[in-house]
mmCIF file as gemmi writes it, N, C-alpha and C atoms, coordinates in Angstrom:
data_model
loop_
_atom_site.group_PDB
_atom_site.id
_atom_site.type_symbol
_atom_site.label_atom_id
_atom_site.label_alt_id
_atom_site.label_comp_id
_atom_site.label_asym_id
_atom_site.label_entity_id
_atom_site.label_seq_id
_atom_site.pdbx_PDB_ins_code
_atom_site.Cartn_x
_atom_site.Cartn_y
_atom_site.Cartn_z
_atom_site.occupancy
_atom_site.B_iso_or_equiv
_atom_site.pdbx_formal_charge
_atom_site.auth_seq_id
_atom_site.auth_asym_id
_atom_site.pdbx_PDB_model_num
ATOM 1 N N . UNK Axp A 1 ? 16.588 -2.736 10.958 1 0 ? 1 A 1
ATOM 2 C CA . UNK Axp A 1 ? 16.768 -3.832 10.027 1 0 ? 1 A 1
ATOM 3 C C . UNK Axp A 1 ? 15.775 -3.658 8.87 1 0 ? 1 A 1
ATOM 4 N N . UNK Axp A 2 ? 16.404 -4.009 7.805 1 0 ? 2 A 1
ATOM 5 C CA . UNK Axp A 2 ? 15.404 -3.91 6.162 1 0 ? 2 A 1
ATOM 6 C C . UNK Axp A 2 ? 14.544 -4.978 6.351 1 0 ? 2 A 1
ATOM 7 N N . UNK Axp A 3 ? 12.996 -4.414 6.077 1 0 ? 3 A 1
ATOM 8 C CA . UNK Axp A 3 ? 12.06 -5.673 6.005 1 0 ? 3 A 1
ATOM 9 C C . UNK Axp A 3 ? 12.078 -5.802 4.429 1 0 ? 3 A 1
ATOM 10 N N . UNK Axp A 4 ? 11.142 -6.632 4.172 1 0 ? 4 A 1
ATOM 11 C CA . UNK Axp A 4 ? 10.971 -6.953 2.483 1 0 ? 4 A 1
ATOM 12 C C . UNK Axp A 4 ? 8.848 -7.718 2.528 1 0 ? 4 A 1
ATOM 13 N N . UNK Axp A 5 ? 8.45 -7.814 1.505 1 0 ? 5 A 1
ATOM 14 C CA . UNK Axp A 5 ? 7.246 -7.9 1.26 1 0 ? 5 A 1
ATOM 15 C C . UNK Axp A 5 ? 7.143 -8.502 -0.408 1 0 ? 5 A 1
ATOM 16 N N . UNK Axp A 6 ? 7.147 -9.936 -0.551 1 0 ? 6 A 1
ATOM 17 C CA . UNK Axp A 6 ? 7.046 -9.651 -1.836 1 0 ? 6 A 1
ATOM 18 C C . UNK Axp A 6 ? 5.856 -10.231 -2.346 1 0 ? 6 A 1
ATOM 19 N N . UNK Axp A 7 ? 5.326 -9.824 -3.643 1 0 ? 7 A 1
ATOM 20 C CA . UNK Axp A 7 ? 3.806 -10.628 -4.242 1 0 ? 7 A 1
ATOM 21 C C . UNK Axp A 7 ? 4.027 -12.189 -3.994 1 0 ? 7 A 1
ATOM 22 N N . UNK Axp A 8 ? 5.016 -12.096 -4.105 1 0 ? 8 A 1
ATOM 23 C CA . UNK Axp A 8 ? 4.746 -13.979 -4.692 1 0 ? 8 A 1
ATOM 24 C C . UNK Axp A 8 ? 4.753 -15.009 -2.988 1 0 ? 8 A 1
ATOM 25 N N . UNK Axp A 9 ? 5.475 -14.277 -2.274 1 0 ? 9 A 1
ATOM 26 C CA . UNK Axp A 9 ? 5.021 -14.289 -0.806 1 0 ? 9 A 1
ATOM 27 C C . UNK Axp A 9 ? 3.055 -14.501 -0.297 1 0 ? 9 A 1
ATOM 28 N N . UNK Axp A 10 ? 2.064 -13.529 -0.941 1 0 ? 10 A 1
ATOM 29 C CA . UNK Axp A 10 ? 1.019 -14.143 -0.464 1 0 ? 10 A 1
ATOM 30 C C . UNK Axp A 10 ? 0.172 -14.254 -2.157 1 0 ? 10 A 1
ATOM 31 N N . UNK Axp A 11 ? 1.245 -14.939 -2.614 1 0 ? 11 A 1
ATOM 32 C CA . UNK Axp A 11 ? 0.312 -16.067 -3.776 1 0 ? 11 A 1
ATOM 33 C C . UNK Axp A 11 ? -0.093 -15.346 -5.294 1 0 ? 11 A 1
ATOM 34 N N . UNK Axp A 12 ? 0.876 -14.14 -5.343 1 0 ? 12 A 1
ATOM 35 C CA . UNK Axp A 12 ? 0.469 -13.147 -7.288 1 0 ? 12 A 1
ATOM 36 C C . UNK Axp A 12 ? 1.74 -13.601 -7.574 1 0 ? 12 A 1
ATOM 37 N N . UNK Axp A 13 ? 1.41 -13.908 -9.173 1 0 ? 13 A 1
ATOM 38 C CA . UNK Axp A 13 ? 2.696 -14.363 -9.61 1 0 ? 13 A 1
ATOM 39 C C . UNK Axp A 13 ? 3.101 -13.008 -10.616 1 0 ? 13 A 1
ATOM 40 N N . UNK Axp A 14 ? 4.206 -12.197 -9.507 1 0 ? 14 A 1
ATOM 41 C CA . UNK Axp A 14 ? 4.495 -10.659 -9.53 1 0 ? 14 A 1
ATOM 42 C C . UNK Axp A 14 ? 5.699 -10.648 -8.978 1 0 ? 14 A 1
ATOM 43 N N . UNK Axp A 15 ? 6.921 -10.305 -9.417 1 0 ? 15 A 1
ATOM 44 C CA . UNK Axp A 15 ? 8.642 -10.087 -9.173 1 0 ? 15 A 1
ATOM 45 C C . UNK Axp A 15 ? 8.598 -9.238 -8.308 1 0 ? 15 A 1
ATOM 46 N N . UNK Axp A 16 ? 7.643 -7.953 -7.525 1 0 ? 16 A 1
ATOM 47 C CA . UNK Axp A 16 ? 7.343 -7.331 -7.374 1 0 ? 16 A 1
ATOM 48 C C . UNK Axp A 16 ? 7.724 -6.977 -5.502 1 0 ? 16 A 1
ATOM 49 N N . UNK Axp A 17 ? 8.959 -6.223 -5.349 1 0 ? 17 A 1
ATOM 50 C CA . UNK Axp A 17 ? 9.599 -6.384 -3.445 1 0 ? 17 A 1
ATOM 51 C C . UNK Axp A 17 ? 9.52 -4.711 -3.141 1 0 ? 17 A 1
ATOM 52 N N . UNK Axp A 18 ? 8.574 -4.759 -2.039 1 0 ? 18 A 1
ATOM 53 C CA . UNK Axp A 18 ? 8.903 -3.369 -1.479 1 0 ? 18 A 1
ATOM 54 C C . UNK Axp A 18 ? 9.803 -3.875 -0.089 1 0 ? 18 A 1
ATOM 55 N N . UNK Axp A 19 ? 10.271 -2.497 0.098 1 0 ? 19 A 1
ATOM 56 C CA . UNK Axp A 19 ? 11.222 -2.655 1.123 1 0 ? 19 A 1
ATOM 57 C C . UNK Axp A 19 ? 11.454 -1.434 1.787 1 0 ? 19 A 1
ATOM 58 N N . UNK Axp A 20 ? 11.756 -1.985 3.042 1 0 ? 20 A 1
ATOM 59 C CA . UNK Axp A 20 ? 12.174 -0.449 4.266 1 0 ? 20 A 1
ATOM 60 C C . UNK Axp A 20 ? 11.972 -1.127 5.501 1 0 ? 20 A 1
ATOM 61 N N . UNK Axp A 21 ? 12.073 0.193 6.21 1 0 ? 21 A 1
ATOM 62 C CA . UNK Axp A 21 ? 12.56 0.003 7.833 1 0 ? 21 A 1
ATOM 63 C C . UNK Axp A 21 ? 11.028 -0.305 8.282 1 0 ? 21 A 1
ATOM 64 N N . UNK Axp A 22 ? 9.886 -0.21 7.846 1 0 ? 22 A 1
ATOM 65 C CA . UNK Axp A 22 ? 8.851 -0.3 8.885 1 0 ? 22 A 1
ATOM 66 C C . UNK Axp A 22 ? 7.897 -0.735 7.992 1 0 ? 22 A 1
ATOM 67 N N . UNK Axp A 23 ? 7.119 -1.682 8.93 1 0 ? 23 A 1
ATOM 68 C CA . UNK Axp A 23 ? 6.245 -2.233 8.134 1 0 ? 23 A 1
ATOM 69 C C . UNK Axp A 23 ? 5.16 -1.429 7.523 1 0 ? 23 A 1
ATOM 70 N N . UNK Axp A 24 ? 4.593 0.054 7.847 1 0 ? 24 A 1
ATOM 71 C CA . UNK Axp A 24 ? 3.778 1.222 7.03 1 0 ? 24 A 1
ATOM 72 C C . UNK Axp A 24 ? 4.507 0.991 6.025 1 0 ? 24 A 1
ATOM 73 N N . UNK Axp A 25 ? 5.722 1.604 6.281 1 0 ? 25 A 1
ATOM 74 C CA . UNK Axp A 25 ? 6.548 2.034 4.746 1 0 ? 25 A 1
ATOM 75 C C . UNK Axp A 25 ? 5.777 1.058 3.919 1 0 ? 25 A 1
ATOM 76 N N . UNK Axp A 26 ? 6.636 -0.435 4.086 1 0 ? 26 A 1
ATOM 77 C CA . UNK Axp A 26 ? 6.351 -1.406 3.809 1 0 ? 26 A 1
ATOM 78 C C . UNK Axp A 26 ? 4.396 -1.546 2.489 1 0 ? 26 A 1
ATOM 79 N N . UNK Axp A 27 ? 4.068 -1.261 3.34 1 0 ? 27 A 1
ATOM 80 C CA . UNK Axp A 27 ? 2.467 -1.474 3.135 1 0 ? 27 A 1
ATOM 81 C C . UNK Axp A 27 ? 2.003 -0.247 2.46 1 0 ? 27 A 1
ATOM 82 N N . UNK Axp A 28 ? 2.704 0.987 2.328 1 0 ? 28 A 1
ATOM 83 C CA . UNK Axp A 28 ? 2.037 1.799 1.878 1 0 ? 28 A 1
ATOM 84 C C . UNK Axp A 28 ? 2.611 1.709 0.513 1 0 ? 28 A 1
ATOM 85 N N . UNK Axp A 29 ? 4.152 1.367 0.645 1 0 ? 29 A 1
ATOM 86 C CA . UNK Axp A 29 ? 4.652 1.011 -0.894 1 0 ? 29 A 1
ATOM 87 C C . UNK Axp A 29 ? 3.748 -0.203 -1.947 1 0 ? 29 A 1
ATOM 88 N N . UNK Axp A 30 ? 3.155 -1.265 -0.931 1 0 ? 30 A 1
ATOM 89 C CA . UNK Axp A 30 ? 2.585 -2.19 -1.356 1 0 ? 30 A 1
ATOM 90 C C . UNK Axp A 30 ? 1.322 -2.048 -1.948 1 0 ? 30 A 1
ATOM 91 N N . UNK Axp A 31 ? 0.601 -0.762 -1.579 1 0 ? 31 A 1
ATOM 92 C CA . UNK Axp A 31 ? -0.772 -0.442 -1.631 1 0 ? 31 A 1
ATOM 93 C C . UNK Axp A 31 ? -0.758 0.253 -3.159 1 0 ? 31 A 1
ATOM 94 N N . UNK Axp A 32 ? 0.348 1.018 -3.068 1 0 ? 32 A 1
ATOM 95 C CA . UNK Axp A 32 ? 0.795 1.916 -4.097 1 0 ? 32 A 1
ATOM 96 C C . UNK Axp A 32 ? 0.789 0.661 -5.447 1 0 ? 32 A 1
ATOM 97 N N . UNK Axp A 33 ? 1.498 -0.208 -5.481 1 0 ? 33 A 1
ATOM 98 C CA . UNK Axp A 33 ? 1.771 -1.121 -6.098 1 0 ? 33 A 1
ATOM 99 C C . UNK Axp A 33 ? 0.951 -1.873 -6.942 1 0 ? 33 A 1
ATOM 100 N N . UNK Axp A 34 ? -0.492 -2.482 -5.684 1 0 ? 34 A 1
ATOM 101 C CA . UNK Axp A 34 ? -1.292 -3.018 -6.008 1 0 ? 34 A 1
ATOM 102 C C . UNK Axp A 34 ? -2.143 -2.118 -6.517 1 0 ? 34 A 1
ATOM 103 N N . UNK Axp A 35 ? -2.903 -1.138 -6.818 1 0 ? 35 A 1
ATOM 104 C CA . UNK Axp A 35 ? -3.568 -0.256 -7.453 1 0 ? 35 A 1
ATOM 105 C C . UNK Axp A 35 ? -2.747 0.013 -8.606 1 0 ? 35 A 1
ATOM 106 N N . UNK Axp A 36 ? -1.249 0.277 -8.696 1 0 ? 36 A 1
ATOM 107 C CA . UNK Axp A 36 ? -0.924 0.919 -10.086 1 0 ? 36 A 1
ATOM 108 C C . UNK Axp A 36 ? -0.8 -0.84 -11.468 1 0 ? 36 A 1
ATOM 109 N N . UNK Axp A 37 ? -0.456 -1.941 -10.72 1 0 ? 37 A 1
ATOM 110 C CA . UNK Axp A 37 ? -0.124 -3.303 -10.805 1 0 ? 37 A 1
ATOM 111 C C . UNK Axp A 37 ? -1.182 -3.748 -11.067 1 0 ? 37 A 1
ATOM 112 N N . UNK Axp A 38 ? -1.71 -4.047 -10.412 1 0 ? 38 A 1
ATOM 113 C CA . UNK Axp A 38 ? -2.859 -5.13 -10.135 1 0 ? 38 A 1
ATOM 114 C C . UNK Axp A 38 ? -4.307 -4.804 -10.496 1 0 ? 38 A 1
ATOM 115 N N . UNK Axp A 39 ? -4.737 -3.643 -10.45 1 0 ? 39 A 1
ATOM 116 C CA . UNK Axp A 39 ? -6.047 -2.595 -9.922 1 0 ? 39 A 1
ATOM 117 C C . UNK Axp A 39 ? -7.049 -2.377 -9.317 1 0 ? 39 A 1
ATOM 118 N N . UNK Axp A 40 ? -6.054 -3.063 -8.08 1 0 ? 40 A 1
ATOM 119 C CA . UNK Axp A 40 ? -7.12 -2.799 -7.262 1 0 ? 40 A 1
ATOM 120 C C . UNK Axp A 40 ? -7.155 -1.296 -6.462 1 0 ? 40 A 1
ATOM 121 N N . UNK Axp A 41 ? -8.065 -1.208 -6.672 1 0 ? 41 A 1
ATOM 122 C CA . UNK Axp A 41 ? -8.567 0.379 -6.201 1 0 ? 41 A 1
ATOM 123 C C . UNK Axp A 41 ? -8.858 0.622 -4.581 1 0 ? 41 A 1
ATOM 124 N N . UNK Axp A 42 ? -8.966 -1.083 -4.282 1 0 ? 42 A 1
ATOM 125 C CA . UNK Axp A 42 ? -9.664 -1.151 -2.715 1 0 ? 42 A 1
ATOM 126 C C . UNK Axp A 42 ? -8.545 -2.313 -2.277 1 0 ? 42 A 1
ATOM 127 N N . UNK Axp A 43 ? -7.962 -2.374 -1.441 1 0 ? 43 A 1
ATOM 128 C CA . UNK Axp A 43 ? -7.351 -3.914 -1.033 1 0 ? 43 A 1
ATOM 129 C C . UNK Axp A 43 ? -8.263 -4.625 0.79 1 0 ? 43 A 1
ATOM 130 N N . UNK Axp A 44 ? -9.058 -5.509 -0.199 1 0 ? 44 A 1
ATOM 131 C CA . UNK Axp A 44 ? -9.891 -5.652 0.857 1 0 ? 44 A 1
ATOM 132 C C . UNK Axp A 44 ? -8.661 -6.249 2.622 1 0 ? 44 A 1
ATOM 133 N N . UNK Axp A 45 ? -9.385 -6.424 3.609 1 0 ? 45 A 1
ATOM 134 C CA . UNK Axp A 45 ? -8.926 -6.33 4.888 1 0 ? 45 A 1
ATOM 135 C C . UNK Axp A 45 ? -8.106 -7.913 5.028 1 0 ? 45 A 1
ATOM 136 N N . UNK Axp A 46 ? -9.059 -8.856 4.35 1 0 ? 46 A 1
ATOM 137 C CA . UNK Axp A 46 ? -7.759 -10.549 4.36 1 0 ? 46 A 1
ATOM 138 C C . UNK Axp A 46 ? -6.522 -10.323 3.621 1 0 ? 46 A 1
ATOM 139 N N . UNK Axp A 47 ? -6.6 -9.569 2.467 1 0 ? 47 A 1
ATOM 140 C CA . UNK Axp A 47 ? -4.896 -8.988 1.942 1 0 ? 47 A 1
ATOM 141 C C . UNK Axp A 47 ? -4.22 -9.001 2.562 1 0 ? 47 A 1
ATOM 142 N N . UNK Axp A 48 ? -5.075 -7.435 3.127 1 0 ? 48 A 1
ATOM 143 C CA . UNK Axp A 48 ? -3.933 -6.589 4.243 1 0 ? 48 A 1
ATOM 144 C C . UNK Axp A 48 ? -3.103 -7.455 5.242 1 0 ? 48 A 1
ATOM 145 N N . UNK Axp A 49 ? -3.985 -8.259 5.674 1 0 ? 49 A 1
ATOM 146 C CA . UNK Axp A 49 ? -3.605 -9.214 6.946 1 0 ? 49 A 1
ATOM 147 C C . UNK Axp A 49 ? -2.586 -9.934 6.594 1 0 ? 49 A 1
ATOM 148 N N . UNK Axp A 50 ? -2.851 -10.667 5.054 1 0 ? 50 A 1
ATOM 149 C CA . UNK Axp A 50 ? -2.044 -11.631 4.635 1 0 ? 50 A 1
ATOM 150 C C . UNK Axp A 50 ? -0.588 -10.796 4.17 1 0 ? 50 A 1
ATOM 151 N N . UNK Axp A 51 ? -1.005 -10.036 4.04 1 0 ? 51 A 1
ATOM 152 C CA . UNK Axp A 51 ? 0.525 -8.703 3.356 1 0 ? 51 A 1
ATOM 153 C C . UNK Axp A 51 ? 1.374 -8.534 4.745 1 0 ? 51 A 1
ATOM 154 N N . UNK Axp A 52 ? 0.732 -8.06 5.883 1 0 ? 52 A 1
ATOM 155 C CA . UNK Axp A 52 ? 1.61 -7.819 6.83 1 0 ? 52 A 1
ATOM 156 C C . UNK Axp A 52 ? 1.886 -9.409 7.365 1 0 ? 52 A 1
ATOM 157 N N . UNK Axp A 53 ? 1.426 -10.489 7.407 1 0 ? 53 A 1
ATOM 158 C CA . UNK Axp A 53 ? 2.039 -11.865 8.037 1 0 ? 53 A 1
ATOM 159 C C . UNK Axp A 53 ? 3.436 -12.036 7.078 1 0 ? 53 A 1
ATOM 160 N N . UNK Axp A 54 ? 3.398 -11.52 5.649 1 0 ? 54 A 1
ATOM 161 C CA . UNK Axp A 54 ? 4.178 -12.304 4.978 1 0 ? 54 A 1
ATOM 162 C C . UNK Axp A 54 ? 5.297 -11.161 5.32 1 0 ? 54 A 1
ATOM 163 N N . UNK Axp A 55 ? 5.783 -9.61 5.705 1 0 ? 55 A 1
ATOM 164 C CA . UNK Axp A 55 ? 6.507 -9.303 5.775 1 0 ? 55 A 1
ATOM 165 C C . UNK Axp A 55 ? 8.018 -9.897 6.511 1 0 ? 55 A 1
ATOM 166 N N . UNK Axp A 56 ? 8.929 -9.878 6.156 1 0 ? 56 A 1
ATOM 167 C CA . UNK Axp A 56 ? 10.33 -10.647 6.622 1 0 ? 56 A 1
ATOM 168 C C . UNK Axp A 56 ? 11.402 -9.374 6.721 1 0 ? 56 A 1
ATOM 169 N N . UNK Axp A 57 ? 12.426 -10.255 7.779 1 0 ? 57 A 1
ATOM 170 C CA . UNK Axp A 57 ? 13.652 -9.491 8.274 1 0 ? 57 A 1
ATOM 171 C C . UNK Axp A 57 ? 14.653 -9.859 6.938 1 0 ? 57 A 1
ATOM 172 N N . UNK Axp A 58 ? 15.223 -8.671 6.377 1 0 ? 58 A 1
ATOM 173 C CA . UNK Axp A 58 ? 16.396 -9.077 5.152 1 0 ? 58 A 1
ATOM 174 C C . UNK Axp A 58 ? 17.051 -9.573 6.313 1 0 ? 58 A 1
């Protein structure tokens, strides 16, 4: 099943949906995102946490 991840899910006001079968995918697309997006260079560890709670089943 397609998960989804989007910014505005844990609170950036960002249009911004990665998507795939697994939540890595998921998170590594997201990481990618937030460094090229955002700039963060580091995504501290409450993100992360909050990034994978907000992931959903399409």
């Amino acid at each position: 099943m397609t998960k989804v991840l989007r910014c505005r899910d844990v609170g950036v006001d960002c249009d911004f949906e990665a998507k795939g079968e697994t939540a890595e995918e998921i998170m590594n697309q997201a990481a990618k995102h937030a460094k090229e997006a955002h700039g963060m260079d580091e995504i501290p560890a409450e993100v992360v946490a909050q990034c994978q709670k907000a992931i959903r089943d399409l």
